[in-house]
C-alpha positions as CSV (number, residue, x, y, z in Angstrom):
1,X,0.0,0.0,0.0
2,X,2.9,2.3,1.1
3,X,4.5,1.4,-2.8
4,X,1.2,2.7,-4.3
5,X,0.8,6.6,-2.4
6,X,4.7,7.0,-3.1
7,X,4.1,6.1,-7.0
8,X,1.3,8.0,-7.2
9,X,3.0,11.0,-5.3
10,X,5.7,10.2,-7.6
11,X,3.3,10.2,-10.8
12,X,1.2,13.4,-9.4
13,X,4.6,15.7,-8.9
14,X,5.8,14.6,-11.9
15,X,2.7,14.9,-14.1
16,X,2.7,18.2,-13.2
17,X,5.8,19.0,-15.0
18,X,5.2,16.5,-18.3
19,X,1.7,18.1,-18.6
20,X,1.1,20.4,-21.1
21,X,1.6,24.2,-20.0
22,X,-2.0,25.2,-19.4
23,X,-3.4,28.0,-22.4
24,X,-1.7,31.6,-21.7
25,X,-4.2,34.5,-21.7
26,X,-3.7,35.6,-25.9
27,X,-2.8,39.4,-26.0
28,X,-5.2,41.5,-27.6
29,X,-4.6,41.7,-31.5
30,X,-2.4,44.6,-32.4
31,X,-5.5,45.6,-34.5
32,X,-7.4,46.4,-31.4
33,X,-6.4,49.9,-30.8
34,X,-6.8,50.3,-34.4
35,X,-10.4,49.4,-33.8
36,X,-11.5,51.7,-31.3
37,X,-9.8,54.8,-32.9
38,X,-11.5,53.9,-36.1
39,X,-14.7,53.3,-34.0
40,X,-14.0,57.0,-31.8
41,X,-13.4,58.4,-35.9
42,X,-16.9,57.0,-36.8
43,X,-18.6,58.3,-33.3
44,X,-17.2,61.9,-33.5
45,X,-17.7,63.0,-36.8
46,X,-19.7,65.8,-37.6
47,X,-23.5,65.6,-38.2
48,X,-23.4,62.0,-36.8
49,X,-26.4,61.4,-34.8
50,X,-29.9,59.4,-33.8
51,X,-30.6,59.1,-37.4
52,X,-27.2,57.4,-39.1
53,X,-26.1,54.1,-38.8
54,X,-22.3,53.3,-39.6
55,X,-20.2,50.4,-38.7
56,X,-17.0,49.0,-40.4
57,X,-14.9,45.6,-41.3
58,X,-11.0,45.7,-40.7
59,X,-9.1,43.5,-42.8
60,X,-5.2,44.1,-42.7
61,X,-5.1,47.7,-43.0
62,X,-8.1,47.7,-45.8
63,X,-11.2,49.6,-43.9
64,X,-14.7,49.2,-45.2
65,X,-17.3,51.4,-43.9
66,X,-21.0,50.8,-44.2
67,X,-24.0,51.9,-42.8
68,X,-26.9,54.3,-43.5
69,X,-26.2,58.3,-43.0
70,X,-29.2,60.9,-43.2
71,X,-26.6,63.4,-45.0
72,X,-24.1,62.3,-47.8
73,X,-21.4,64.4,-46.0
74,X,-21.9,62.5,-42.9
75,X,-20.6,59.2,-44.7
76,X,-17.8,61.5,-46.9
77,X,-16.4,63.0,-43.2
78,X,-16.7,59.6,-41.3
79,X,-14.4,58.0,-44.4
80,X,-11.3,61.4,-44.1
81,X,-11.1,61.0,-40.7
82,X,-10.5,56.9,-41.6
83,X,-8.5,57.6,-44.1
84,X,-6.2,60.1,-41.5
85,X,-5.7,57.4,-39.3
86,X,-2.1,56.0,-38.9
87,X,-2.3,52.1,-40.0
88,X,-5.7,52.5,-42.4
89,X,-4.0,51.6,-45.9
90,X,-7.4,51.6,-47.9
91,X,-11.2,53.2,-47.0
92,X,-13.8,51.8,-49.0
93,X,-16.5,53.4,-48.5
94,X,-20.5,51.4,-48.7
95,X,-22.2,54.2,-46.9
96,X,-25.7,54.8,-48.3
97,X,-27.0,58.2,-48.1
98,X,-30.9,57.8,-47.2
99,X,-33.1,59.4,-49.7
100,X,-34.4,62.7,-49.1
101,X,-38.1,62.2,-48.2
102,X,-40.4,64.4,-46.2
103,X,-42.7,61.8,-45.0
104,X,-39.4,59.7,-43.7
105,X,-38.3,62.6,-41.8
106,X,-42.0,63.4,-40.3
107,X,-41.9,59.4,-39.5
108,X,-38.4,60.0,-38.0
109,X,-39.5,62.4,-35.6
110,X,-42.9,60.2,-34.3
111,X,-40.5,57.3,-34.3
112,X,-38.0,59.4,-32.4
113,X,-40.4,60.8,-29.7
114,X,-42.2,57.3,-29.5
115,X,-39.0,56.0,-27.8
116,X,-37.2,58.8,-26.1
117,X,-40.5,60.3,-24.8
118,X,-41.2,57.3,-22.3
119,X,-39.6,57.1,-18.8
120,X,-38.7,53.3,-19.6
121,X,-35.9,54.6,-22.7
122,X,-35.2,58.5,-22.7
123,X,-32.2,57.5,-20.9
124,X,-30.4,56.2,-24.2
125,X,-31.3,59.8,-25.2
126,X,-29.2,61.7,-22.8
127,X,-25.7,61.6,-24.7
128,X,-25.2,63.8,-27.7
129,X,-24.8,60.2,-29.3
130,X,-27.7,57.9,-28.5
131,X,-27.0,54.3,-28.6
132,X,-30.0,53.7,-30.4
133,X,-30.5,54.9,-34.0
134,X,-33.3,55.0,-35.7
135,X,-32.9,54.4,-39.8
136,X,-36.1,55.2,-42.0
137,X,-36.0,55.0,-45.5
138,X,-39.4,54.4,-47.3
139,X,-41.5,54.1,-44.7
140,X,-39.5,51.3,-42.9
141,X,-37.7,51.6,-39.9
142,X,-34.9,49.9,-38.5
143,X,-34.1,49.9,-35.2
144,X,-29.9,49.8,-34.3
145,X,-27.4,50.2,-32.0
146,X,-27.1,48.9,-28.5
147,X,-29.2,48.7,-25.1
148,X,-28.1,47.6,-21.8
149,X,-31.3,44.8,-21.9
150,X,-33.5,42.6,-23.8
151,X,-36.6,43.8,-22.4
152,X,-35.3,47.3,-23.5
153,X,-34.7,46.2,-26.9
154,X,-38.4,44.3,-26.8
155,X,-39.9,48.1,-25.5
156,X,-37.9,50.0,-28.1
157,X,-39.4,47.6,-30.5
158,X,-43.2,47.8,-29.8
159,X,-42.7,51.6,-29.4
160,X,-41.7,51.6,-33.0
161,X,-44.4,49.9,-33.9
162,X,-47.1,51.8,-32.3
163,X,-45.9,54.8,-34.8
164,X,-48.7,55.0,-37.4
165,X,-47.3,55.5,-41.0
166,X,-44.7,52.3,-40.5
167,X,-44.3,49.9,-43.3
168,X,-42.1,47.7,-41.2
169,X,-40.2,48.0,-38.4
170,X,-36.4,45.6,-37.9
171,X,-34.9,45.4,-34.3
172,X,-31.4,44.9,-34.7
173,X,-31.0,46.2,-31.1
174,X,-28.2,44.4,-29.8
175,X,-27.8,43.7,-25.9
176,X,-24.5,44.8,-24.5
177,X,-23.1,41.9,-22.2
């Protein structure tokens, strides 16, 4: 009995050593500061607001932006200042200007006060950047950006919907984690 604790003392302190070394932590990719002064570009360019939708792929230095922007210029400035940024090679820019449409704008504005007026989401209003945006083109609305809960993104949704004048209405809401 004595013979089998010492081997498997042995085995145990010597396991430990042939074992394979556990997973480091990875780094974060080098691309990852890249990313969030790209992103800071996108946030803080002028005219960028409630309406306008813009995200971007990374690949390598090659930049693609896309999105949906209420003013053309708004998609032009958001792809200089990408463009300015040390380590973007390439700025392709798929940013759709929205049509220019005064019943889309009238259904921005219900749409707009529909959310933000109700004590359960005017709180995504506060910052001079909401993290909701609200895309209309044609009558259809989509619903993007991020909210801090799924029964936000459910209210957001069904406020939207109560608008009259809505075609359709997309929650692509996302739930930060």
């Amino acid at each position: 009995m004595k013979q089998l604790v010492f081997a498997t003392a042995i085995f145990l302190v010597f396991g430990a050593f042939l074992a394979p070394a556990a997973p480091q932590e990875q780094a974060a990719p080098p691309a990852a500061p890249l990313v969030a002064e790209i992103r800071n570009a996108i946030v803080l360019a002028p005219h960028y607001g409630v309406f306008d939708n813009l995200s971007f792929e990374l690949e390598g230095g090659s930049v693609t932006l896309l999105g949906q922007v209420l003013l053309p210029i708004t998609g032009e400035e958001a792809a200089k200042r990408v463009a300015r940024l040390a380590g973007v090679a390439k700025v392709i820019n798929r940013i759709e200007a929205l049509p220019v449409s005064d019943s889309d704008d009238a259904l921005r504005l219900k749409v707009y006060r529909s959310l933000f007026g109700t004590s359960d989401l005017y709180r995504y209003a506060l910052s001079p950047n909401p993290s909701i945006h609200i895309i209309v083109k044609g009558g259809h609305v989509k619903l993007e950006g991020v909210v801090s809960s799924a029964g936000d993104s459910r209210f957001a949704y069904m406020a939207a919907r109560k608008v009259n004048g809505t075609f359709s209405v997309t929650n692509n809401l996302k739930v930060e984690k």
